[in-house]
N, CA, C and O atoms as CSV, one atom per row, in Angstrom:
chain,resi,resn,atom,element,x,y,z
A,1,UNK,N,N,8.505,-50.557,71.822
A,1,UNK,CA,C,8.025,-49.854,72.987
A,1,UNK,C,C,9.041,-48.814,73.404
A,1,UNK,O,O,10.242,-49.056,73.281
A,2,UNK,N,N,8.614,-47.690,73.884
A,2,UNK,CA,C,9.387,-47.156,74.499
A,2,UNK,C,C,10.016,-46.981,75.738
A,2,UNK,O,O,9.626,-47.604,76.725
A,3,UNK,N,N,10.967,-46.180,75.781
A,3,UNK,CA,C,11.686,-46.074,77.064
A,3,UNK,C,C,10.690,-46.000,78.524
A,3,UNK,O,O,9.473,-45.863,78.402
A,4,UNK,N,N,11.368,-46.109,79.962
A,4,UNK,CA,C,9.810,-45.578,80.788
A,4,UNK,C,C,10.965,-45.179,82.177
A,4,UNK,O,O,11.775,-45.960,82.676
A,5,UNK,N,N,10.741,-43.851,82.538
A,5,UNK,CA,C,11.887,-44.093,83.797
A,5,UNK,C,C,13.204,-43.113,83.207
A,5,UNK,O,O,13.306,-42.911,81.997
A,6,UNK,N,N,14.024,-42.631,84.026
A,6,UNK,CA,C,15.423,-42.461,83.423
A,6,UNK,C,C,16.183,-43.083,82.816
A,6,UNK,O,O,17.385,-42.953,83.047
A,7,UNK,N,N,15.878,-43.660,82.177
A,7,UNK,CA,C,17.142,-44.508,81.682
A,7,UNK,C,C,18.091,-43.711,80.720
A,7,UNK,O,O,19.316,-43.661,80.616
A,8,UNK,N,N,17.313,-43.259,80.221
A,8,UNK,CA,C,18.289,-42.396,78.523
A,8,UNK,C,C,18.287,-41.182,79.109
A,8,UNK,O,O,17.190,-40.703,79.395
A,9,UNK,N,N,19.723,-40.294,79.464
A,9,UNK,CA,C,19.611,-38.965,79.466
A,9,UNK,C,C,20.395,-38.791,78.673
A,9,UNK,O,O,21.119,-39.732,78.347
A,10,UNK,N,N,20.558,-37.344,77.989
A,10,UNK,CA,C,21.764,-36.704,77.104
A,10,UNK,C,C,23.129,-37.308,77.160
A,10,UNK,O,O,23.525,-37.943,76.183
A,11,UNK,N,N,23.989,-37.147,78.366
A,11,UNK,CA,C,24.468,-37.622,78.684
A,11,UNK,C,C,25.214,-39.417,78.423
A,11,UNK,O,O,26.389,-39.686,78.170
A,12,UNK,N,N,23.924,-40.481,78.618
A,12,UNK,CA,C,24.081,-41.880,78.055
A,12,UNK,C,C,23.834,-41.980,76.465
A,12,UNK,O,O,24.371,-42.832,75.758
A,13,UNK,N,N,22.924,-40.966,75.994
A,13,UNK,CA,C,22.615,-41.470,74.724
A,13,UNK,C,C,24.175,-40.610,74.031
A,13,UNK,O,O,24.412,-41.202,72.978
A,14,UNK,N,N,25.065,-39.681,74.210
A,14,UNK,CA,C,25.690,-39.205,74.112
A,14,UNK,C,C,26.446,-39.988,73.635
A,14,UNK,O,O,26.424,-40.349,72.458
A,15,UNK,N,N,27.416,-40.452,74.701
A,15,UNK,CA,C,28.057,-41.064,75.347
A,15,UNK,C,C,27.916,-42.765,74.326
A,15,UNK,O,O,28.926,-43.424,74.079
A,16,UNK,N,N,26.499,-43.204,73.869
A,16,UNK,CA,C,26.807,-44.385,73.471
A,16,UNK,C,C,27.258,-44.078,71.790
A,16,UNK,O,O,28.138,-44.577,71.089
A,17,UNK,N,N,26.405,-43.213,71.570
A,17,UNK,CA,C,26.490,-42.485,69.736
A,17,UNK,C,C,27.937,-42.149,69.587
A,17,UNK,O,O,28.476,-42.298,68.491
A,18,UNK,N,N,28.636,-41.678,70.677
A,18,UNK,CA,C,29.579,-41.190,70.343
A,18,UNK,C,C,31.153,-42.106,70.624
A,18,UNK,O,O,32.275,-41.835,70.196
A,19,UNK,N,N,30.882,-42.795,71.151
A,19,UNK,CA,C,31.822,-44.398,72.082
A,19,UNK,C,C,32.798,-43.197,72.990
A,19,UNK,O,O,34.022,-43.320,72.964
A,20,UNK,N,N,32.239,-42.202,73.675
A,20,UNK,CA,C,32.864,-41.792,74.151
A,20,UNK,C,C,33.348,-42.507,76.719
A,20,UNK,O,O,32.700,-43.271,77.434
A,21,UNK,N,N,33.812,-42.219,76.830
A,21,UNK,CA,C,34.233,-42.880,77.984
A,21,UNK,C,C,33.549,-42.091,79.288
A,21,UNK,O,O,34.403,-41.318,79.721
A,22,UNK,N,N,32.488,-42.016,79.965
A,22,UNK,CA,C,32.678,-41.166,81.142
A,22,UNK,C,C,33.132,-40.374,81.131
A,22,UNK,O,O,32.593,-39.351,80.709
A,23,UNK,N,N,34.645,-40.399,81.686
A,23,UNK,CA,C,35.272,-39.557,81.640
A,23,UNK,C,C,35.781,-38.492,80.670
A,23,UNK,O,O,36.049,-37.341,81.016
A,24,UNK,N,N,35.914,-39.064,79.176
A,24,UNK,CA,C,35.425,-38.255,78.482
A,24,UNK,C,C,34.717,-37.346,77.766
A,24,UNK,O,O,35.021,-36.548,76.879
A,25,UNK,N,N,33.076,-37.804,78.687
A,25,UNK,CA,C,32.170,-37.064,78.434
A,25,UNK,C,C,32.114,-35.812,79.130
A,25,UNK,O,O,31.739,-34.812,78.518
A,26,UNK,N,N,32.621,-35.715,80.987
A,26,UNK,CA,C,32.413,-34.901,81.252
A,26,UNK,C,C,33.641,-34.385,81.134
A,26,UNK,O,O,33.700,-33.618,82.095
A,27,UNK,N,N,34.983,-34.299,80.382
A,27,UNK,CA,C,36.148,-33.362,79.973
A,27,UNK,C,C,35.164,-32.342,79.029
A,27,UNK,O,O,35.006,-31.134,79.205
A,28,UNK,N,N,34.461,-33.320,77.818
A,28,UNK,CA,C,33.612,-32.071,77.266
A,28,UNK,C,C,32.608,-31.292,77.527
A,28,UNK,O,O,32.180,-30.371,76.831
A,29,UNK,N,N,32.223,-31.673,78.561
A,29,UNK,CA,C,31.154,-31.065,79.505
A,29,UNK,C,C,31.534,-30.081,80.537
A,29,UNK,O,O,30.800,-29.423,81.275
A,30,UNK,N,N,33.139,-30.111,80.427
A,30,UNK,CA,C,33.045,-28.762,81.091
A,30,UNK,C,C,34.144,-27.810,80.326
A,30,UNK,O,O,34.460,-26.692,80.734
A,31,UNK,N,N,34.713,-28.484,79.063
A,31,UNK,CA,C,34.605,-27.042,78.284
A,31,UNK,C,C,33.778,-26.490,77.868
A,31,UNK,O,O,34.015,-25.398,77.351
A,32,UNK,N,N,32.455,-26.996,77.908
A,32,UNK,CA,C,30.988,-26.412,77.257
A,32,UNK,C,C,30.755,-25.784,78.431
A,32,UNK,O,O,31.142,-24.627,78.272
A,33,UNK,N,N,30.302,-25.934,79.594
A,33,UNK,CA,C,29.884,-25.275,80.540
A,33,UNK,C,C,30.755,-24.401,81.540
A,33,UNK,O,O,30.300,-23.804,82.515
A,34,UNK,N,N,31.763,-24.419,81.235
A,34,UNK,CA,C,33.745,-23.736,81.824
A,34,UNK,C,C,33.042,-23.833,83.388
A,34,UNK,O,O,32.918,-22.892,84.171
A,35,UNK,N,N,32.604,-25.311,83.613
A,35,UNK,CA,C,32.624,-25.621,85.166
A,35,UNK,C,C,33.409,-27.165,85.534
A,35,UNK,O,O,33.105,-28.064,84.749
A,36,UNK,N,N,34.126,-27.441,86.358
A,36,UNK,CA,C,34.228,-28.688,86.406
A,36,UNK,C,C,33.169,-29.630,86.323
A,36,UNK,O,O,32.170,-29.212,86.908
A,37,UNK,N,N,33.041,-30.629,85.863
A,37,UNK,CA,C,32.461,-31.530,85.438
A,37,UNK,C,C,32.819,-33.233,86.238
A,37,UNK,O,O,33.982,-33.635,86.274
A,38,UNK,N,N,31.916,-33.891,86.696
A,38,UNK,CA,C,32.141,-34.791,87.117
A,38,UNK,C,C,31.114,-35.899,86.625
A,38,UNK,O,O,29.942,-35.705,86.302
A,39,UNK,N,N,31.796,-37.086,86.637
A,39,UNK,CA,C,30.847,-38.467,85.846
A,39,UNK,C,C,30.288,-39.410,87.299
A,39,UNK,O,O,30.714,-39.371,88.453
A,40,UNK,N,N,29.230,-40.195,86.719
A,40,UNK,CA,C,28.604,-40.905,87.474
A,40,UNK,C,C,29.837,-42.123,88.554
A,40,UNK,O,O,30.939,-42.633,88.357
A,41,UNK,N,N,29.125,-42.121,89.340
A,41,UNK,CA,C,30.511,-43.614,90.023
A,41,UNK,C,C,31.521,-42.494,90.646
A,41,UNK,O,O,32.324,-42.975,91.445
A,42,UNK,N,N,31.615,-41.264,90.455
A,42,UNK,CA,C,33.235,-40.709,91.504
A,42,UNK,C,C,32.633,-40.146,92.457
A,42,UNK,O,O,31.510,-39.654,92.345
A,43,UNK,N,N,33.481,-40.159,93.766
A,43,UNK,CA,C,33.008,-39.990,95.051
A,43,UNK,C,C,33.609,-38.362,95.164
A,43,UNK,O,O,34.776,-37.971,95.205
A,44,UNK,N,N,32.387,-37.635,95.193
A,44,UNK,CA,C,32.757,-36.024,95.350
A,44,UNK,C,C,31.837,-35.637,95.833
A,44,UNK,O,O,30.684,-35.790,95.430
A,45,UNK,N,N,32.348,-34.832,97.173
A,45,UNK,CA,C,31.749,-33.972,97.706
A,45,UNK,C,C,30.964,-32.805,97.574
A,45,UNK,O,O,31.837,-31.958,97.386
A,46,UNK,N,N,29.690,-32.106,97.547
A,46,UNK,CA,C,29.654,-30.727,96.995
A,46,UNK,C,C,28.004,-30.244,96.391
A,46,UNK,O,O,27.067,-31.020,96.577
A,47,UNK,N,N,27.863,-29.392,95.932
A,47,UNK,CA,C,26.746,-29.039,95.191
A,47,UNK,C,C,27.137,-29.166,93.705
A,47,UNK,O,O,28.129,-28.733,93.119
A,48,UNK,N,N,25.830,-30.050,93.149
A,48,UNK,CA,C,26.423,-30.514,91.753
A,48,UNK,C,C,24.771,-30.187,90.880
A,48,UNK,O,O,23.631,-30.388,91.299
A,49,UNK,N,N,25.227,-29.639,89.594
A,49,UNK,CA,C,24.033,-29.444,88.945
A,49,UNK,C,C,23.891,-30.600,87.609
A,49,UNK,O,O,24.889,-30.714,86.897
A,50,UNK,N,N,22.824,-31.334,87.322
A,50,UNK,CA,C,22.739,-32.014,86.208
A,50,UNK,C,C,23.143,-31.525,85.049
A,50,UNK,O,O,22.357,-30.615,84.787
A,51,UNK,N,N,24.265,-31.661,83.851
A,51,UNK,CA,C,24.243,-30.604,82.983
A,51,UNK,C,C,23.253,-30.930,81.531
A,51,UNK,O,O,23.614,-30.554,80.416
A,52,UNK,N,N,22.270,-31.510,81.722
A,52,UNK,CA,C,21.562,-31.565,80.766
A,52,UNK,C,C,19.694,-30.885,81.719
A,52,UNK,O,O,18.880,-30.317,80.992
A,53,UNK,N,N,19.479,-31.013,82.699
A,53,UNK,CA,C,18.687,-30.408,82.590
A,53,UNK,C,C,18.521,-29.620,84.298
A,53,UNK,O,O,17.519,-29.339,84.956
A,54,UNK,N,N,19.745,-29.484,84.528
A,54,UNK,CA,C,19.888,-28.477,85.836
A,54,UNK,C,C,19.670,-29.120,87.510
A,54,UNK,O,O,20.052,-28.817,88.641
A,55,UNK,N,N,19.004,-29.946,87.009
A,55,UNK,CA,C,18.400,-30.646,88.764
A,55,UNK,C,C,19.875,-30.537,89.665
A,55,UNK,O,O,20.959,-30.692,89.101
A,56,UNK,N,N,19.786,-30.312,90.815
A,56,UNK,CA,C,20.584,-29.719,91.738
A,56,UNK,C,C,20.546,-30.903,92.984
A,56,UNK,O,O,19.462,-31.217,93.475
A,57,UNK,N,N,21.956,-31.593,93.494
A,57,UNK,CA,C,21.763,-32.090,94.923
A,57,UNK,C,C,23.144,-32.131,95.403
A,57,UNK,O,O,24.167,-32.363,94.760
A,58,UNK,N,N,23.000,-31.873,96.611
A,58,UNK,CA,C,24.312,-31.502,97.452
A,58,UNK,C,C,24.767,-33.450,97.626
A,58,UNK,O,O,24.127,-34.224,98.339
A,59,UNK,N,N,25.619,-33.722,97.033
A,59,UNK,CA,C,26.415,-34.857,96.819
A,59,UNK,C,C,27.413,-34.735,98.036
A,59,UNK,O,O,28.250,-33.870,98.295
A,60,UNK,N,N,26.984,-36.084,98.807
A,60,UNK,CA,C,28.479,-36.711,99.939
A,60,UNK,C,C,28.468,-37.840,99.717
A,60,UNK,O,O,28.227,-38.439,100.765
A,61,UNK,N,N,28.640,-38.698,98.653
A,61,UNK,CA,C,29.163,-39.868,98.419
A,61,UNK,C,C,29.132,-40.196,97.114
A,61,UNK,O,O,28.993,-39.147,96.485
A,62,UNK,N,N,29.194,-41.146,96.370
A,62,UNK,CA,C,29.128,-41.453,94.838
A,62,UNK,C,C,27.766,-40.633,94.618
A,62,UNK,O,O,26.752,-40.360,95.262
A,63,UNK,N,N,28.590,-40.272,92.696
A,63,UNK,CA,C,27.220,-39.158,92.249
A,63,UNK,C,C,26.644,-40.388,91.302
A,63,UNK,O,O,27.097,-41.290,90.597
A,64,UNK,N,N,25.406,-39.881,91.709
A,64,UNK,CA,C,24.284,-40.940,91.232
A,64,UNK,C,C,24.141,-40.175,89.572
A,64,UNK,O,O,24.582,-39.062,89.287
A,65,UNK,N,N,23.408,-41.115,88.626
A,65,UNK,CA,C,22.436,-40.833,87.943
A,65,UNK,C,C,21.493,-39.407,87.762
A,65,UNK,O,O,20.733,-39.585,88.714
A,66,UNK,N,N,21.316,-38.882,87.516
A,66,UNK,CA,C,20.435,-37.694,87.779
A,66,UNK,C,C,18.784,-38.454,87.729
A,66,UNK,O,O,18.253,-39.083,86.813
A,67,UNK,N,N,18.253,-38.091,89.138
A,67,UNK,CA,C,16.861,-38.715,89.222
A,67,UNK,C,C,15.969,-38.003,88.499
A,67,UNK,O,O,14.808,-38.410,88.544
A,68,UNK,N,N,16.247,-36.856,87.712
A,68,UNK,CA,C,14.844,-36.625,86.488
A,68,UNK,C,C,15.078,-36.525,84.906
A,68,UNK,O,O,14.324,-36.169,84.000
A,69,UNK,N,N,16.532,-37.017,84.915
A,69,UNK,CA,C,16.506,-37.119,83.258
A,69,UNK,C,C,17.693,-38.217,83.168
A,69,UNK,O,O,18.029,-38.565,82.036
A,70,UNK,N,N,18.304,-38.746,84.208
A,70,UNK,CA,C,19.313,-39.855,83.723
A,70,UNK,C,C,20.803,-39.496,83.409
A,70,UNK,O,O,21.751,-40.230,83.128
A,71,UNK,N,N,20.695,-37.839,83.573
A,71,UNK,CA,C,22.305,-37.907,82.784
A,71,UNK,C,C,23.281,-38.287,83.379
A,71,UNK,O,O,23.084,-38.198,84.591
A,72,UNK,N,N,24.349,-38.713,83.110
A,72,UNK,CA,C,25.700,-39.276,84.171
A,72,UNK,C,C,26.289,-38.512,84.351
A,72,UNK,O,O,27.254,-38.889,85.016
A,73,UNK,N,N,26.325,-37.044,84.040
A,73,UNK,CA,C,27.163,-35.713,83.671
A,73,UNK,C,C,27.194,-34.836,84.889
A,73,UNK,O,O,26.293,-34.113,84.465
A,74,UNK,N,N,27.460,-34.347,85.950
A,74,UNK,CA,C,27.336,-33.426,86.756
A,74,UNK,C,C,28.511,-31.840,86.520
A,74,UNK,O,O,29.633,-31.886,86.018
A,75,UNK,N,N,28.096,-31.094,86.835
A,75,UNK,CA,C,28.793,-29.824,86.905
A,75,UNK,C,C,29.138,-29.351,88.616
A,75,UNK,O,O,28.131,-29.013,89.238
A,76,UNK,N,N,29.808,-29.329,89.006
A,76,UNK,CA,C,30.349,-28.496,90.223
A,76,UNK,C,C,30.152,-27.179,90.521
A,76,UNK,O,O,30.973,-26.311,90.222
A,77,UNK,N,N,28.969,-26.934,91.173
A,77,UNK,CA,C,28.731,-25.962,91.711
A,77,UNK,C,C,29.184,-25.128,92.547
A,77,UNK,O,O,28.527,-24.113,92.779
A,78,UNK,N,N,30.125,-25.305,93.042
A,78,UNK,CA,C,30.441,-24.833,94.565
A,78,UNK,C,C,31.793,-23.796,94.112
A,78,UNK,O,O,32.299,-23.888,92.994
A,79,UNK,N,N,32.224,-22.924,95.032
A,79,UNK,CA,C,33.422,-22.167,94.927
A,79,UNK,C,C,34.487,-22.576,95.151
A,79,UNK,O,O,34.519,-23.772,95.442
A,80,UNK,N,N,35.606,-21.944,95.132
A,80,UNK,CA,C,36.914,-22.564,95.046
A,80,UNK,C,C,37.527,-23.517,94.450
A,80,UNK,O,O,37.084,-23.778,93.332
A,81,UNK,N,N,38.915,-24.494,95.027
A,81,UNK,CA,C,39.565,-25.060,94.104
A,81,UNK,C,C,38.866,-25.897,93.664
A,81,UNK,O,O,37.880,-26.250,94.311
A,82,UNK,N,N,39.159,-26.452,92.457
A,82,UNK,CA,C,38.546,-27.793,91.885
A,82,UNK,C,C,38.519,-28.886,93.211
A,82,UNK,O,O,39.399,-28.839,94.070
A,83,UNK,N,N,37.578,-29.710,93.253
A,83,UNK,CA,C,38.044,-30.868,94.117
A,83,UNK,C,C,38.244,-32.035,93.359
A,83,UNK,O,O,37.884,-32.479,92.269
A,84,UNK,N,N,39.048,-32.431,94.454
A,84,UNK,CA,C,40.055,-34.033,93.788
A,84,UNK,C,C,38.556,-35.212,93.963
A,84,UNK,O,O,37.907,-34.850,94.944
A,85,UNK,N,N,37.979,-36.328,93.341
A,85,UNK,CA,C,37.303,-37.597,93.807
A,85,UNK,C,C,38.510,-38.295,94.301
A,85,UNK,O,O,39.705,-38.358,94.011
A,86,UNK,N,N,37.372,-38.987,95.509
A,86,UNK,CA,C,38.455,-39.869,96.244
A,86,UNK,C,C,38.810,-40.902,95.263
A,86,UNK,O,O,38.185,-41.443,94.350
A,87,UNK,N,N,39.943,-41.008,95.703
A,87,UNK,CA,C,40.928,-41.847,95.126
A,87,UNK,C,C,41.654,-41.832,93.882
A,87,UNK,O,O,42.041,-42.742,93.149
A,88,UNK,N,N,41.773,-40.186,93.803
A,88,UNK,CA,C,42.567,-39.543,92.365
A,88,UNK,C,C,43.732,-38.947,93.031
A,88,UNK,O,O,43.551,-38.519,94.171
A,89,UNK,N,N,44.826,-38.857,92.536
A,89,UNK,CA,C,45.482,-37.814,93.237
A,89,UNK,C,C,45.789,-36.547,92.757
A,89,UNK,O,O,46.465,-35.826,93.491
A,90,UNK,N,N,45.487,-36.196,91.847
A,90,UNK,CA,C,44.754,-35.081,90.956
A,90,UNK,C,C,43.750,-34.749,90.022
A,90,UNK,O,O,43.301,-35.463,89.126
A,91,UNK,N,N,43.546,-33.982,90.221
A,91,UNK,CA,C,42.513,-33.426,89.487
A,91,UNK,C,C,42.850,-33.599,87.524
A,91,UNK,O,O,43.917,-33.124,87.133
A,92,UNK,N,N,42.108,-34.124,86.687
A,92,UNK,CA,C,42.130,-34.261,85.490
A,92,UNK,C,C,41.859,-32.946,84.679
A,92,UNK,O,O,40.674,-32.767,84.395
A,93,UNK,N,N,42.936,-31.798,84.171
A,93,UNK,CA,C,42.765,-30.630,83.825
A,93,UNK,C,C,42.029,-30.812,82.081
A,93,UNK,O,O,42.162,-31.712,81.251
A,94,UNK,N,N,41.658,-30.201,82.066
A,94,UNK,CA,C,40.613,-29.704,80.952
A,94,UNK,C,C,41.483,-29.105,79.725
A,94,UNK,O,O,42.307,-28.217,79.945
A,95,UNK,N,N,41.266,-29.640,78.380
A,95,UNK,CA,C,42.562,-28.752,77.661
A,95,UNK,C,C,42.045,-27.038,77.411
A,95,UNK,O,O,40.896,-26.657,77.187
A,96,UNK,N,N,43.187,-26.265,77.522
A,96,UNK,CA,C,43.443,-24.983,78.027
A,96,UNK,C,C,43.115,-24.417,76.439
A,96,UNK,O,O,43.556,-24.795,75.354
A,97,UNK,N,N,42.023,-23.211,76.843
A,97,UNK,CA,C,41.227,-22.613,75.773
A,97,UNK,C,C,42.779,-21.543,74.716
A,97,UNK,O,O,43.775,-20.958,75.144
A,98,UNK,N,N,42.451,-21.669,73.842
A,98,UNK,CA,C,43.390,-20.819,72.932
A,98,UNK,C,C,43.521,-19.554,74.063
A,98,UNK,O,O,42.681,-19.358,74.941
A,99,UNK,N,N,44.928,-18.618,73.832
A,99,UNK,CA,C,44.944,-17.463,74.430
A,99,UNK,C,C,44.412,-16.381,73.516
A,99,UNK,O,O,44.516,-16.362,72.290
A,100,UNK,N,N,43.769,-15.395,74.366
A,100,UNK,CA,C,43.110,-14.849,72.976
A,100,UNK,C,C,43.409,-13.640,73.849
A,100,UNK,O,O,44.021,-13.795,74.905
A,101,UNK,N,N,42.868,-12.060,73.317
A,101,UNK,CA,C,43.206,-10.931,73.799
A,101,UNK,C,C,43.451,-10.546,74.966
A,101,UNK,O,O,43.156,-11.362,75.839
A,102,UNK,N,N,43.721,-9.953,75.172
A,102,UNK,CA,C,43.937,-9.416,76.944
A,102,UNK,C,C,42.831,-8.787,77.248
A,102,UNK,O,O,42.322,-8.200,76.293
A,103,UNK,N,N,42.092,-8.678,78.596
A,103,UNK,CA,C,40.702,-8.134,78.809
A,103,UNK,C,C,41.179,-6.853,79.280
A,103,UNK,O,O,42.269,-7.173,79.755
A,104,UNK,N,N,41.038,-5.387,79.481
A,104,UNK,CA,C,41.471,-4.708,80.679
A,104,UNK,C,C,39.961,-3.995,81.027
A,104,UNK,O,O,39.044,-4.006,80.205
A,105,UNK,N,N,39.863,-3.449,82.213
A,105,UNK,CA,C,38.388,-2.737,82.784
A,105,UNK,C,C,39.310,-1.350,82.410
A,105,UNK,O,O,40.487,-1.053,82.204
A,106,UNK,N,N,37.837,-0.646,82.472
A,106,UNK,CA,C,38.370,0.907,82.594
A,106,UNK,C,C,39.549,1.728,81.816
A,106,UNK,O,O,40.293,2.630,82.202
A,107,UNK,N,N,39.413,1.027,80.515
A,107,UNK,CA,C,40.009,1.949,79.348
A,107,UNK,C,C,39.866,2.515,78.693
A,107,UNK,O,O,38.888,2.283,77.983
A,108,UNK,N,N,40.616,3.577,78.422
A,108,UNK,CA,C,40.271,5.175,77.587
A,108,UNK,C,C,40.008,4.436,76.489
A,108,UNK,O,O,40.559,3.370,76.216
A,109,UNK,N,N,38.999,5.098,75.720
A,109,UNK,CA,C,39.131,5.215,73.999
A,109,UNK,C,C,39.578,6.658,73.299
A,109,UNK,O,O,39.839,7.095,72.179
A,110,UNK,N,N,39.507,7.068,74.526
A,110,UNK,CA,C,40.142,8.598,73.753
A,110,UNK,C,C,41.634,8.476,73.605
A,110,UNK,O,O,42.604,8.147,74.289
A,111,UNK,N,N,41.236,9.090,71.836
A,111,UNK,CA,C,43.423,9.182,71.931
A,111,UNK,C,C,44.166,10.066,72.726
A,111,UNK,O,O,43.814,11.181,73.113
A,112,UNK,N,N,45.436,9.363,72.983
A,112,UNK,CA,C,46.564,9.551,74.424
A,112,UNK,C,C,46.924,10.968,73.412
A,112,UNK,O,O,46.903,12.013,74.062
A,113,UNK,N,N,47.280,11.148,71.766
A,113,UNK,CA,C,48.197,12.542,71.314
A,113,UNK,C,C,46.372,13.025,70.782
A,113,UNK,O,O,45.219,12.597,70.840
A,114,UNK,N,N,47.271,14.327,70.214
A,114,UNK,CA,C,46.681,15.627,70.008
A,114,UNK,C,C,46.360,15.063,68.353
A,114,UNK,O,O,45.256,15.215,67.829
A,115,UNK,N,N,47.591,14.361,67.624
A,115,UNK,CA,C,47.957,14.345,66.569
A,115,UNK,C,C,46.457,13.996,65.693
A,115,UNK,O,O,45.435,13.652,66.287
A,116,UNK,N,N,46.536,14.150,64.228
A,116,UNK,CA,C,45.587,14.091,63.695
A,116,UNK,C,C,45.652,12.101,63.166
A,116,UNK,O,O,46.495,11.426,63.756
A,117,UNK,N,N,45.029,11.613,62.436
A,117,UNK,CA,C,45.267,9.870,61.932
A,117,UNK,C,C,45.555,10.323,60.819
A,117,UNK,O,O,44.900,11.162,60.201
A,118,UNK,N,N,46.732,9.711,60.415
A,118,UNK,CA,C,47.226,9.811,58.780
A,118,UNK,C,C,46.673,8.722,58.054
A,118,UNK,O,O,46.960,7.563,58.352
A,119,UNK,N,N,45.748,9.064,56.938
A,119,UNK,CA,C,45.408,7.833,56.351
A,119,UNK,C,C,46.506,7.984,54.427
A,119,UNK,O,O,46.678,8.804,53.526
A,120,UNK,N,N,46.980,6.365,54.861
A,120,UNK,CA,C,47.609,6.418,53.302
A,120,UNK,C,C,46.923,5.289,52.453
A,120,UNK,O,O,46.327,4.276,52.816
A,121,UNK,N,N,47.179,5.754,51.295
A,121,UNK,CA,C,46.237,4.441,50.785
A,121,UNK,C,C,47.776,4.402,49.425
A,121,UNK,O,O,48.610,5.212,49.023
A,122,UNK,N,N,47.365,2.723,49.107
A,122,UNK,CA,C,48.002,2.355,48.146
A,122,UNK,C,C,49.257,1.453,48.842
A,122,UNK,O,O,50.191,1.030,48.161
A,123,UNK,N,N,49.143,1.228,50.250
A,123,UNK,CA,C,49.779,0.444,51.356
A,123,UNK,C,C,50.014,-0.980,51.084
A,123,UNK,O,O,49.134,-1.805,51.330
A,124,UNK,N,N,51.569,-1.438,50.410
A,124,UNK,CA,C,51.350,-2.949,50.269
A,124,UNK,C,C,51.652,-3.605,51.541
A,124,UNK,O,O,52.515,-3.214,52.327
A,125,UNK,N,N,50.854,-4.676,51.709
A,125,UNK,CA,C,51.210,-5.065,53.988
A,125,UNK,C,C,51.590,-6.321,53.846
A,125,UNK,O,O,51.630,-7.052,54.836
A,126,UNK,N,N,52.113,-7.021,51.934
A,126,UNK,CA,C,52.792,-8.069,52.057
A,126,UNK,C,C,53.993,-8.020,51.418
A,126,UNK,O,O,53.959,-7.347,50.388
A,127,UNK,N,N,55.401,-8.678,51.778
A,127,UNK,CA,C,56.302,-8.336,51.369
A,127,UNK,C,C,56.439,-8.987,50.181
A,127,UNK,O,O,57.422,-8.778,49.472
């Protein structure tokens, strides 16, 4: 027979396939979604979105279950700093994405000289 109700969301079936921990589910749940991420059972304040199928509820006490698909996974909606769940005394940081180029707005592509591009060929670029 099958399932009937929430019971299985992304999230649990995840989570059992993978023997991963709560808390480890939503560490990867919010490098996938680059939002904080919070698991079922922690007491956080805030607007929180289901991250398997979006359902939305402004959370003031333990985050439940998601009431239309079950997931244990929430994302943090809200602005500013991360918030702490009661009874952490910090926040659990997320491992830090490779550094990759520098972004800048509003840069020339036109070349800065007059000069013409010297092309050489026959260039060895290993020593």
């Amino acid at each position: 027979m099958g399932t009937s109700g929430p019971t299985r969301g992304p999230g649990k079936t995840a989570a059992k396939s993978k023997n991963l921990s709560p808390a480890q589910g939503a560490q990867q749940a919010e490098q996938r979604v680059g939002k904080p991420c919070y698991h079922v059972g922690q007491k956080v304040p805030g607007i929180f979105a289901c991250v398997a199928c979006q359902f939305r509820i402004n959370n003031r006490g333990v985050l439940p279950s998601c009431p239309d698909c079950g997931e244990i996974i929430w994302a943090y909606m809200g602005d500013g700093p991360r918030p702490i769940p009661e009874g952490e005394t910090a926040a659990p940081q997320a491992a830090e994405a490779p550094a990759g180029p520098a972004v800048e707005d509003n840069v020339s592509l036109e070349p800065t000289t007059q000069e013409p591009v010297k092309v050489e060929e026959g260039v060895k670029l290993e020593p």
